[in-house]
C-alpha positions as CSV (number, residue, x, y, z in Angstrom):
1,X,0.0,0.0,0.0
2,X,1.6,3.9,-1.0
3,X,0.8,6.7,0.9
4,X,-1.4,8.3,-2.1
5,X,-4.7,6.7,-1.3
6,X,-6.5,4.9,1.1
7,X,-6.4,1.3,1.4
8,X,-8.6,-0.8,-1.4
9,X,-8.4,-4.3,0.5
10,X,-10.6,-5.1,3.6
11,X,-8.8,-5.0,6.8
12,X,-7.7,-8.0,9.0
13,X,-6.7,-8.0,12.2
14,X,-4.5,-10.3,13.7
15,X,-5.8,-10.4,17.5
16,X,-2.2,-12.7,18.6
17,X,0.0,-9.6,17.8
18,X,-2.3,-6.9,17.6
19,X,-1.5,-5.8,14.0
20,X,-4.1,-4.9,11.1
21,X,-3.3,-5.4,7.8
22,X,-3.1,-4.0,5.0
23,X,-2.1,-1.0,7.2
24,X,1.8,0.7,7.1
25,X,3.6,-0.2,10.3
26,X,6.2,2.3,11.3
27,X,7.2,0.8,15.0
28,X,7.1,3.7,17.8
29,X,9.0,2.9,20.7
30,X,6.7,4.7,22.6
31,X,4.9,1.7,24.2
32,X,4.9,-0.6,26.5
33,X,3.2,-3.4,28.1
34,X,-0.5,-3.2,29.1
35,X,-1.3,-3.6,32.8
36,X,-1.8,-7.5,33.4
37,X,-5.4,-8.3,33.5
38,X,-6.0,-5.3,31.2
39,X,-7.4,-5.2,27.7
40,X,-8.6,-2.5,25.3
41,X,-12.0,-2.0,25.6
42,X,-12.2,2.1,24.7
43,X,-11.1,4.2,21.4
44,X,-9.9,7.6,22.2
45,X,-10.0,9.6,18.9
46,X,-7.6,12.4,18.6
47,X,-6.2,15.1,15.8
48,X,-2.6,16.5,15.1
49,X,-0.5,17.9,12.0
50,X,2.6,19.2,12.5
51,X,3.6,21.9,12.0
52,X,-0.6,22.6,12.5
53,X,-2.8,22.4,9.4
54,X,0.2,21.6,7.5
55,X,-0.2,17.8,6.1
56,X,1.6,15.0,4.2
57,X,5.0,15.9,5.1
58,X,6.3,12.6,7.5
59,X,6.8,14.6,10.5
60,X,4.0,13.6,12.5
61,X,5.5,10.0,12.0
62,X,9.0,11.6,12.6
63,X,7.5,12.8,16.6
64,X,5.8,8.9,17.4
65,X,9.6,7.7,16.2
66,X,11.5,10.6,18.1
67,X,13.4,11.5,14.9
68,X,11.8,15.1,15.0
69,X,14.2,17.6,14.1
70,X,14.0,21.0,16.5
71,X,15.5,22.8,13.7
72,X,13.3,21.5,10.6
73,X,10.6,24.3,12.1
74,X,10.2,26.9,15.3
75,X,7.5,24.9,16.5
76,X,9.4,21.8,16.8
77,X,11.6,22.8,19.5
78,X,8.6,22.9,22.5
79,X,8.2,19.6,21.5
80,X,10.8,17.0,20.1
81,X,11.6,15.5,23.1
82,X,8.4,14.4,23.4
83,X,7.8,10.5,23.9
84,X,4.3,9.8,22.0
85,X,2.6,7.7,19.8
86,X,-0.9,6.6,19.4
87,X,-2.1,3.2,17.8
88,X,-3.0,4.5,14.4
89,X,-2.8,7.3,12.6
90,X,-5.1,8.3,9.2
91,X,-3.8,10.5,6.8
92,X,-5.9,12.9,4.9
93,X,-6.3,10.7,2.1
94,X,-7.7,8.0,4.4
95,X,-3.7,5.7,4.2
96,X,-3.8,4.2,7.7
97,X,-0.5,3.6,9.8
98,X,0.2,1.9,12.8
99,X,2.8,2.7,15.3
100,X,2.0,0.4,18.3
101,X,0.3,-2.9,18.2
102,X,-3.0,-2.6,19.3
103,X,-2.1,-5.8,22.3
104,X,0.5,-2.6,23.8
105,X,-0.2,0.3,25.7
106,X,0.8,3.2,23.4
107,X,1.3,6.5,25.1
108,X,-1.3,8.6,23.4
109,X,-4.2,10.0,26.1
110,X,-1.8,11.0,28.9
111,X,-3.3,12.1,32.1
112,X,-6.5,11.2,31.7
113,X,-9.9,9.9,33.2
114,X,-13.1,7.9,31.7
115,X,-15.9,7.1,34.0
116,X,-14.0,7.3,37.2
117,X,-11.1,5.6,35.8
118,X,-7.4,7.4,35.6
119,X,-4.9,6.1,33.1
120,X,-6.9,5.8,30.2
121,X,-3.9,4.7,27.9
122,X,-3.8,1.4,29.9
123,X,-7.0,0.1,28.8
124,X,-7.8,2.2,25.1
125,X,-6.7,2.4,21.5
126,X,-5.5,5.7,20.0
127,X,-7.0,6.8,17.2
128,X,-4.9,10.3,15.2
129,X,-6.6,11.7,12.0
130,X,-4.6,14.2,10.5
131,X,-6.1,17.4,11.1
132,X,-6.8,20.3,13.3
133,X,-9.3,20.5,15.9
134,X,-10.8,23.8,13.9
135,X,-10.9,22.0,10.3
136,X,-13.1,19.7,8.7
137,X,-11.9,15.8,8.3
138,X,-11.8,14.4,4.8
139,X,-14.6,11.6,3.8
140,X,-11.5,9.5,2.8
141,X,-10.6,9.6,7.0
142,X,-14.0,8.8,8.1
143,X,-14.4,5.8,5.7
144,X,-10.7,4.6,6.9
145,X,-11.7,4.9,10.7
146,X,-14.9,3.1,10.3
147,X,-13.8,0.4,8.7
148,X,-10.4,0.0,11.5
149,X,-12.9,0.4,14.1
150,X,-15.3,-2.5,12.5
151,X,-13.1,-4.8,12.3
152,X,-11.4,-4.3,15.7
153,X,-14.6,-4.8,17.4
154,X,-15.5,-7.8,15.4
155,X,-11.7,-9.1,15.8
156,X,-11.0,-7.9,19.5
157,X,-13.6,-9.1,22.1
158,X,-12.8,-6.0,24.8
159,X,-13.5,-3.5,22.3
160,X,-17.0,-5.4,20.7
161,X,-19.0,-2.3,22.3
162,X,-16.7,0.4,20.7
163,X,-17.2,3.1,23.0
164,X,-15.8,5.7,21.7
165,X,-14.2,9.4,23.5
166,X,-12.8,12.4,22.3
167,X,-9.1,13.3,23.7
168,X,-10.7,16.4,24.6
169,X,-13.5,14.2,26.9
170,X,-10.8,12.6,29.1
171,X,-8.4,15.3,29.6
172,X,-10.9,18.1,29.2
173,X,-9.3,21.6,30.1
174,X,-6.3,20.0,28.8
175,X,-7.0,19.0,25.3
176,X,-9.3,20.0,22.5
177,X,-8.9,17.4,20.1
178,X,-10.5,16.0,18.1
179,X,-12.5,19.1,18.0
180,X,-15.9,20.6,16.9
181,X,-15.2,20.0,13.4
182,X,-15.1,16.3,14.1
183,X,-18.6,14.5,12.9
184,X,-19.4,12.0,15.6
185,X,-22.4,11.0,12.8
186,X,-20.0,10.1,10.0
187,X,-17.6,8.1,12.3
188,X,-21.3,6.0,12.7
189,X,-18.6,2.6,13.3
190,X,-18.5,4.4,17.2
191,X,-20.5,4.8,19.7
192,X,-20.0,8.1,21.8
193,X,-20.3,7.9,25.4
194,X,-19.6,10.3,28.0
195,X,-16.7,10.3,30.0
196,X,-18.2,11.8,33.2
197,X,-17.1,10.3,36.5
């Protein structure tokens, strides 16, 4: 699969190793081990671009590999020694790539809370569209994400109910993302829930 359009095959999920195919997989070392006992059972959907509203340029995949380089644009220096990643990440043209296996705890939500429950990276999926939290989302991302989130549910018992948060839900105050401009109706593959204690 290139990087110029979305994916034409359907998805599989290997449940073993936590990999989806036909999907890019560009390892992030930021991950670890879930918490024993623990298993996905939430998505968290985010946005980002770097440098914001710019797209298609690699360095988004450059930060969730820590090769970001501070001088490649002012707005890199505040934040290239940051250890990230999230679990997938659609492009605006709907390509999907995953930097963490979706059986490891990628470091995505930060401090967080869902329903009473601190740590939400232990126990959820991290979902980035390319984007900004003020800009629309492209058709092409919305068909990518509910087809991923399909057949994780169908593949993944824990996450068969696909409740689905905002970043901006768990860590409100904190983060914005995905935004207003996100349509919770065209992502119909999730079902939004609140995130209230």
């Amino acid at each position: 699969m290139t990087e110029a359009a979305e994916f034409t095959e359907p998805l599989t999920v290997d449940a073993a190793t936590g990999l989806v195919a036909p999907c890019r997989q560009v390892p992030s070392p930021n991950c670890d081990e879930r918490p024993l006992g623990v298993e996905p059972e939430l998505f968290v959907i985010h946005c980002i671009s770097l440098p914001p509203g710019e797209y298609s340029n690699g360095y988004v995949a450059a930060l969730f590999t820590n090769g970001l380089d501070p001088t490649a644009h002012p707005y890199f220096e505040s934040i290239a020694d940051l250890t990230v990643s999230a679990h997938f990440f659609i492009a605006r043209t709907g390509v999907l790539t995953q930097f963490v296996p979706v059986t490891q705890r990628a470091w995505h939500a930060g401090q967080s809370q869902y329903c009473g429950r601190t740590a939400c990276n232990d126990f959820s999926v991290g979902i980035e569209l390319e984007g900004t939290d003020s800009s629309p989302f492209a058709a092409a991302q919305y068909r990518s994400l509910n087809a991923l989130v399909s057949v994780l549910r169908d593949a993944i018992p824990s996450l068969a109910a696909g409740n689905a948060v905002g970043h901006s839900d768990i860590a409100p105050g904190r983060k914005s993302d995905p935004g207003s401009e996100f349509n919770w109706s065209d992502a119909r593959a999730l079902h939004r829930v609140s995130a209230s204690p």
